[in-house]
C-alpha positions in Angstrom: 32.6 20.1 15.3 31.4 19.8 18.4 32.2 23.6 19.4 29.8 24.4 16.2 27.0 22.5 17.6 27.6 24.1 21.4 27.8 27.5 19.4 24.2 26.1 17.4 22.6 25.3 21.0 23.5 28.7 22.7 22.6 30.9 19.9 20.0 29.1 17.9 18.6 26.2 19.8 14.8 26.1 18.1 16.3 26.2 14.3 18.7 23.2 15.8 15.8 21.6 17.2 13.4 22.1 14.3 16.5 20.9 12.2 16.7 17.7 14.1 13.2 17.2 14.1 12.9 17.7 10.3 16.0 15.2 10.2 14.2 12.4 12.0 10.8 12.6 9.8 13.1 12.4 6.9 14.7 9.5 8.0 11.4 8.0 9.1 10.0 8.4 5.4 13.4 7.3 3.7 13.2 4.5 6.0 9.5 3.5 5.0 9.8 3.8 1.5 12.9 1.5 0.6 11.7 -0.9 3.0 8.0 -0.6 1.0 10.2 -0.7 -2.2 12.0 -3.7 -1.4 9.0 -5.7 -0.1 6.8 -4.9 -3.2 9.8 -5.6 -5.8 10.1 -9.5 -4.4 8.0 -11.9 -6.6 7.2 -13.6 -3.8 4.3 -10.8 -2.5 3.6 -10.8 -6.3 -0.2 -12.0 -7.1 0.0 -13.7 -3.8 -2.6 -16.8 -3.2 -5.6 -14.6 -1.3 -5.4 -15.3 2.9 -7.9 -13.9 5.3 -5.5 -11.6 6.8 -5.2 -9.9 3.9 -6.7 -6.4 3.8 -7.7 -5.1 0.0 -5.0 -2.6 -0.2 -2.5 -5.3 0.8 -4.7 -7.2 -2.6 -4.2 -4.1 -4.6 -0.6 -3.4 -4.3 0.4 -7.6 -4.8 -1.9 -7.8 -7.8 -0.9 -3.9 -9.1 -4.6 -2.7 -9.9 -5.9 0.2 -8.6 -8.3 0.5 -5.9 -11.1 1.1 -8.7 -10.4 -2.2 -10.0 -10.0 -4.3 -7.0 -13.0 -2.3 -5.1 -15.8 -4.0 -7.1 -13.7 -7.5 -7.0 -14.4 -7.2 -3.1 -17.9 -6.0 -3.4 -16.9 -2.3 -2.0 -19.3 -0.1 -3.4 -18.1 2.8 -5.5 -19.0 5.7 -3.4 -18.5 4.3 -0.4 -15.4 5.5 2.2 -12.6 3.6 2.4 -12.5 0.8 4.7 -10.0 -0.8 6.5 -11.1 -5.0 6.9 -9.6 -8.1 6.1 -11.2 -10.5 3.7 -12.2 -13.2 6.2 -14.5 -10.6 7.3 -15.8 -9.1 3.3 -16.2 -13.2 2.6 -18.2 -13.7 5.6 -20.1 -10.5 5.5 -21.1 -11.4 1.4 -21.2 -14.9 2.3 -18.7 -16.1 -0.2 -15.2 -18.0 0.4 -11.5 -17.1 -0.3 -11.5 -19.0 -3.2 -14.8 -17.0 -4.7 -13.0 -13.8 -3.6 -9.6 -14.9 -5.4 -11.7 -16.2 -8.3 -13.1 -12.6 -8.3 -9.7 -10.8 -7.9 -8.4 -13.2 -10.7 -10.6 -12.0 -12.9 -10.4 -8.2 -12.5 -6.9 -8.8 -12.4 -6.7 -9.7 -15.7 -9.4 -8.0 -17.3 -7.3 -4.8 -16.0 -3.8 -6.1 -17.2 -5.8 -6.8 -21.0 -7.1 -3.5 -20.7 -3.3 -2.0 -20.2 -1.9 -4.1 -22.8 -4.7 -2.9 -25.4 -3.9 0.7 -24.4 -0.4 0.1 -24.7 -0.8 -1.6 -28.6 -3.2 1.4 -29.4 
């Protein structure tokens, strides 16, 4: 084995390079997505209670709506770029509270999940 990779190194060191390179961004991504996988498939991060930490992707991906859905929930305006802020800071800036904003998430929430059970019965 080890005469192989000496062989490798002296003959074709950038394809063993790129190789290990390619090996460590696959490892990276494996990494990330069953660790993403595992986190999303507890019921505890499941329509979690809304905190002020929270950012509305983090809202999106614990309520499983799409960013469509949730967007108007936070007062995001359709067109508008996405933006990376917590909710303390969309309650303050549309003077509203947590509860208002879960109120509001509650509600698109399940007017989403009727929608999706209608389209399923169809």
């Amino acid at each position: 084995m080890l005469g192989r990779l000496r062989f490798l190194w002296a003959r074709h060191r950038l394809g063993l390079i790129a190789f290990v390179i390619v090996l460590g961004v696959l490892g990276f991504f494996a990494f990330r997505t069953i660790t993403s996988t595992l986190y999303w498939t507890d019921p505890v991060h499941r329509d979690q209670t809304l905190e002020g930490w929270m950012t509305p992707r983090y809202v999106a991906m614990s309520y499983d709506i799409p960013r469509e859905v949730v967007g108007p929930a936070l007062f995001f305006v359709a067109d508008a770029p996405p933006r990376r802020i917590s909710l303390e800071r969309i309650a303050v800036e549309n003077g509203v509270s947590l509860t208002d904003l879960q109120a509001r998430v509650d509600t698109a929430a399940a007017l989403w999940r009727a929608e999706l059970d209608a389209r399923r019965n169809d």
